[in-house]
C-alpha positions as CSV (number, residue, x, y, z in Angstrom):
1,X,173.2,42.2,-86.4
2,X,170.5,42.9,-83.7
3,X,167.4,40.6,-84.7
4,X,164.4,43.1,-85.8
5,X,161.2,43.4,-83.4
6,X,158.2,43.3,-84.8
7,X,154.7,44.6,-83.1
8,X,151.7,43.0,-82.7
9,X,149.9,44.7,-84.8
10,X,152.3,43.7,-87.9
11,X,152.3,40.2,-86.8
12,X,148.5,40.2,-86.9
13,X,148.1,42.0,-89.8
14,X,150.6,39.4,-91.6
15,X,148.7,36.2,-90.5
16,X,145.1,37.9,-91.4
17,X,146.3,38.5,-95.0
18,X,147.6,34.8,-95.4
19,X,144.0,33.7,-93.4
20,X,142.4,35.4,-96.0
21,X,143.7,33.8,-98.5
22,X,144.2,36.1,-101.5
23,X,147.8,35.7,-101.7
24,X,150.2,32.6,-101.5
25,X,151.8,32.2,-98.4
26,X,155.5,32.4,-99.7
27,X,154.6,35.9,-101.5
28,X,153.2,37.3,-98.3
29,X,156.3,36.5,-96.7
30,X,158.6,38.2,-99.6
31,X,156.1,40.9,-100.4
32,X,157.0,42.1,-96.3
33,X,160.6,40.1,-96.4
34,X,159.9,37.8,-93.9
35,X,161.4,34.0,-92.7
36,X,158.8,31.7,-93.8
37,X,159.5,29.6,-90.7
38,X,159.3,32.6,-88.5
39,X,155.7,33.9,-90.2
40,X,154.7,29.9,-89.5
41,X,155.4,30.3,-85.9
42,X,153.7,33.2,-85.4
43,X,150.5,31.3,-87.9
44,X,150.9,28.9,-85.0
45,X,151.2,31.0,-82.2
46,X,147.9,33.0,-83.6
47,X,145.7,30.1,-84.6
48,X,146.7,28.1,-80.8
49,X,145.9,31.6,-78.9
50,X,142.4,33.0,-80.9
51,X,140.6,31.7,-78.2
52,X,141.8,34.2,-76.2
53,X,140.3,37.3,-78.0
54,X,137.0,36.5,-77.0
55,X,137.7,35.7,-73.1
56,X,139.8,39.0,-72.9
57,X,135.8,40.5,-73.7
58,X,134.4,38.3,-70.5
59,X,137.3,39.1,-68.3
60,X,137.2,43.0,-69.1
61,X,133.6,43.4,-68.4
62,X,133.9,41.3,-65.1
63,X,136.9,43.6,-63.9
64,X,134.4,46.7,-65.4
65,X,131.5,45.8,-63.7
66,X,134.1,45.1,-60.1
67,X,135.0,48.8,-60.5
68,X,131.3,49.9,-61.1
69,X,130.7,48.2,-57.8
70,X,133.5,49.6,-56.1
71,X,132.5,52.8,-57.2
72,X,129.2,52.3,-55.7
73,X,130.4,51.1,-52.3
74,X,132.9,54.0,-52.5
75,X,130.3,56.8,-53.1
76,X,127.6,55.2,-50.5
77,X,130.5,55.1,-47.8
78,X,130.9,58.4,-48.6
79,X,127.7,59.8,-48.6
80,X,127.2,58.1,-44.9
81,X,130.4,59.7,-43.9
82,X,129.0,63.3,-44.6
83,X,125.7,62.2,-42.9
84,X,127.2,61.3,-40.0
85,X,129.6,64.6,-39.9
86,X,126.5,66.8,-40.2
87,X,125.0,64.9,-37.2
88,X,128.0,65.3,-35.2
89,X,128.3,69.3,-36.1
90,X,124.6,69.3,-35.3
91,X,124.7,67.4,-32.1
92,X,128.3,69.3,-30.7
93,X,126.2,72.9,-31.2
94,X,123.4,71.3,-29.4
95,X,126.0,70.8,-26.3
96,X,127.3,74.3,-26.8
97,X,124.1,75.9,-27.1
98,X,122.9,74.5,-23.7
99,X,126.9,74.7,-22.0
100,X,127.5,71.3,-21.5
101,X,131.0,70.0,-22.1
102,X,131.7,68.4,-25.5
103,X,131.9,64.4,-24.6
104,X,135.6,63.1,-25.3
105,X,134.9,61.1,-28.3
106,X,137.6,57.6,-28.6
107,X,140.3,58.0,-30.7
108,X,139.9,56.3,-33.9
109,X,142.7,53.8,-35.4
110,X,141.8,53.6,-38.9
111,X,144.2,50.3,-38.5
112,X,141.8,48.8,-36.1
């Protein structure tokens, strides 16, 4: 017989009602008909990891606020990359305009 997965959210929400108190430990564990050793383990698990739930907070705003910057960089890159089209448009039709050959502009290698 396959062993039965449970999510995290049951797990959680099996170790909160024992935190809480209200009920006996060994009736939690028959009221959902669980192992008593197993719902200890994950007690343990839970209790040795809580310290985690407030550093996933720091660790998601500091990858946030990378993106924001990112973002920023991204969209001032941009805008200077449409700036400096217009002034090539604008300087190539001042060549045209007064019939001088376009100057061979260097191939780029985005690569370097």
């Amino acid at each position: 017989m396959p062993r039965k997965k449970y999510t995290v959210e049951f797990k959680t929400k099996v170790i909160l009602s024992i935190l809480q108190g209200d009920k006996e430990f060994n009736e939690i564990c028959a009221e959902y008909n669980l192992n008593p050793s197993m719902v200890r383990k994950w007690k343990q698990d839970f209790l040795q990891n809580a310290h985690l739930a407030f550093g996933a907070t720091a660790e998601r705003k500091n990858a946030q606020r990378k993106e924001d910057d990112l973002k920023k960089r991204n969209d001032q890159m941009l805008k200077t990359i449409g700036q400096l089209t217009l002034e090539r448009d604008f300087l190539q039709d001042c060549f045209r305009q007064v019939g001088e050959v376009l100057p061979k502009l260097p191939d780029f290698d985005p690569k370097g």
